[in-house]
C-alpha positions in Angstrom: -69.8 -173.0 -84.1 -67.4 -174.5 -86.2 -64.6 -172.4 -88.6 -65.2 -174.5 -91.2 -69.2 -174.1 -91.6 -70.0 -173.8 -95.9 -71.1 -170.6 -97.1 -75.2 -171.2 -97.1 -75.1 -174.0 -94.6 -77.6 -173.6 -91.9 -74.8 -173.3 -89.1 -73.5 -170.5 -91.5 -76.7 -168.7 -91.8 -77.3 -169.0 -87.7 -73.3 -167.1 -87.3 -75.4 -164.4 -89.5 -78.0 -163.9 -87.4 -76.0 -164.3 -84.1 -73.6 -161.9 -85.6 -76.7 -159.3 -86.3 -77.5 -159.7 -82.6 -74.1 -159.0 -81.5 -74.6 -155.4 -84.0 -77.7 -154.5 -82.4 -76.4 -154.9 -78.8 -72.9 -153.1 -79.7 -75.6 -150.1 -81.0 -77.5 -149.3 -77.9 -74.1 -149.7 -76.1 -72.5 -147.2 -78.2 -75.5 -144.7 -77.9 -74.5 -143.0 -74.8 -71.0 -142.3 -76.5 -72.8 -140.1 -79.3 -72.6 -143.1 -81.9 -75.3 -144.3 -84.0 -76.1 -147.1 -86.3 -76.3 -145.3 -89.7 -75.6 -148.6 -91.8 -75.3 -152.1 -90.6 -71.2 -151.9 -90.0 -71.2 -148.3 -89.3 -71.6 -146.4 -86.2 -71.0 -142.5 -86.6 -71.1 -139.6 -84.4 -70.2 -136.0 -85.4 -67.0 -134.3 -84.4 -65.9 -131.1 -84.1 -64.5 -130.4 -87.5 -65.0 -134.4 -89.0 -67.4 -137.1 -88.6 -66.4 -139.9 -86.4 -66.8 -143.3 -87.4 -66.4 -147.4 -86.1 -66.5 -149.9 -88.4 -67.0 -153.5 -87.7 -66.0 -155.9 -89.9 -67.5 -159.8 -89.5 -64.7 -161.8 -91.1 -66.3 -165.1 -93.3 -64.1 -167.4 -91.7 -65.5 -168.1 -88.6 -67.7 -166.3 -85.7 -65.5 -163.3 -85.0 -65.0 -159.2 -85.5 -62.4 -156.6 -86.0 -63.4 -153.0 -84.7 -61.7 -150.3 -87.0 -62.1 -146.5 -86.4 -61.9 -143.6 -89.0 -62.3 -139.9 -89.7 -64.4 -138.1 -92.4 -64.3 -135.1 -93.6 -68.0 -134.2 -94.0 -67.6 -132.5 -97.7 -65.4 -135.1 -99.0 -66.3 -136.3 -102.6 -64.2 -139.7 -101.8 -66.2 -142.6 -102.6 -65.4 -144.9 -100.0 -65.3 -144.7 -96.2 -61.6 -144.6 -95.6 -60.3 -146.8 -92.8 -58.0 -144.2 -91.6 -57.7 -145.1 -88.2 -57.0 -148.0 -85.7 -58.3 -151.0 -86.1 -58.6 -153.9 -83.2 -56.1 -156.9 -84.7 -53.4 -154.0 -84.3 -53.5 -153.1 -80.9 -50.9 -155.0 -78.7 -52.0 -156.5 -75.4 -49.3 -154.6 -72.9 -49.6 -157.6 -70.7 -48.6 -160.2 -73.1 -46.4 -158.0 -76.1 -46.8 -160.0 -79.6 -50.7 -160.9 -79.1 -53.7 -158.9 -79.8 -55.4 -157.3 -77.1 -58.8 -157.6 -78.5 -60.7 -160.3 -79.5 -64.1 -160.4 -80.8 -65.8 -163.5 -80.7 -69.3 -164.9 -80.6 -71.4 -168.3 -79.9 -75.0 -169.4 -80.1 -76.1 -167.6 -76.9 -76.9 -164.6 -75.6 -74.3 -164.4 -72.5 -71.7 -164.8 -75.3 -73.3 -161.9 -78.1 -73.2 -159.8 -74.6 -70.0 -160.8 -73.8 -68.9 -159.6 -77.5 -70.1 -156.5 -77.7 -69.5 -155.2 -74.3 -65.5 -156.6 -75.4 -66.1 -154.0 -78.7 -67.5 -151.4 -76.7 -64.3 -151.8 -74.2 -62.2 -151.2 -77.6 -64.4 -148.2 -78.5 -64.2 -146.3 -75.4 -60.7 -147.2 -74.7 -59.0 -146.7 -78.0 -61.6 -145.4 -80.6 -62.3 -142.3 -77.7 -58.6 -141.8 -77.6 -57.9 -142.0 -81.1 -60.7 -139.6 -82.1 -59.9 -136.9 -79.4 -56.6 -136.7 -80.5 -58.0 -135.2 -84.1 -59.9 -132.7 -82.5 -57.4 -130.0 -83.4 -57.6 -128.9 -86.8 -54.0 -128.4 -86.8 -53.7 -132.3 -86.1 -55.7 -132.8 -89.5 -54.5 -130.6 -91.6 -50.3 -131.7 -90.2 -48.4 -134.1 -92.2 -49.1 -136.4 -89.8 -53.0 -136.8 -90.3 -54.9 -139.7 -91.3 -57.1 -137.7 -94.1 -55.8 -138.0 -97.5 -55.3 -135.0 -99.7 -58.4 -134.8 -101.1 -59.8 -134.9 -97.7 -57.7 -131.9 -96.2 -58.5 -130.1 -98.9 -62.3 -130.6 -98.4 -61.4 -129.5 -94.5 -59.4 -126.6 -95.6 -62.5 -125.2 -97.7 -64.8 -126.0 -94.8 -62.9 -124.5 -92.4 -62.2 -121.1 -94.5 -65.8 -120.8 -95.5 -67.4 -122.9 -92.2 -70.9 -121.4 -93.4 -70.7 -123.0 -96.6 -70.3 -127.0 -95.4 -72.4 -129.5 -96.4 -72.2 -133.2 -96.8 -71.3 -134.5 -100.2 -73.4 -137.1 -101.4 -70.5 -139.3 -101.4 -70.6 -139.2 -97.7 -74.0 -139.7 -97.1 -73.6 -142.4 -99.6 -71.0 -144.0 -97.7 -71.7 -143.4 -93.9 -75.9 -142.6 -94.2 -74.4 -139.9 -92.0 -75.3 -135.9 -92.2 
């Protein structure tokens, strides 16, 4: 498929569906890990103290994904899902330092959607896994060092003084279709 296909082109609207193909495959694979689809880029799971979340993002220039992984508090009143974690494009291959390990790249066939998503779930369950047990402390997300924003700390310091209390803001449900 060629990177220079026009928005609306036929060739364009087949990287669409290819690319939906590629979502629906990276879902099932997911499953076993706890993750769900709860919106078409979003795959969530609940954590310990947050929810857990991997985003995919289709860039419009050509046939290709970046994974990015981030934390929610579920009482947050934030608006938008925060990208607070890793994403693909900046994870360094160790065997060739400069380059990105992770690629994510489709064509017209089903060997190469496979081929794709298995690649994400590779990233998932080698870096998202990693990422998101090293936030299973609260004291890791509430340190100076966490990836929540104030608001969000604060919303995790409520919850975890009055854990009886929680619920999901609607902003979160809004935002990841997640409970």
């Amino acid at each position: 498929m060629s990177l220079s296909a026009l928005p609306g082109s036929a060739e364009k609207k087949q990287e669409s569906r290819d690319a939906q193909k590629v979502l629906r495959l990276l879902a099932k694979k997911l499953k076993p890990l706890g993750f769900e689809r709860t919106k078409p880029t979003f795959f969530t799971r609940s954590g310990p103290y947050v929810l857990e979340f991997v985003h995919v993002h289709k860039f419009t220039f050509g046939p290709t994904f970046r994974v990015h992984f981030g934390v929610r508090v579920r009482s947050d009143n934030f608006a938008a899902a925060h990208l607070n974690g890793p994403d693909s494009g900046s994870i360094v291959d160790p065997t060739m330092p400069g380059l990105r390990r992770y690629r994510f790249t489709f064509t017209p066939n089903e060997a190469s959607w496979e081929s794709c998503a298995d690649a994400m779930l590779e990233c998932v369950a080698t870096e998202g896994l990693h990422w998101f047990a090293s936030l299973e402390n609260p004291t890791s997300l509430l340190s100076s060092e966490s990836p929540l924003g104030p608001s969000a700390i604060n919303a995790l310091q409520r919850e975890l003084e009055e854990p009886s209390s929680v619920q999901v803001s609607k902003a979160t449900q809004m935002v990841l279709n997640a409970a």
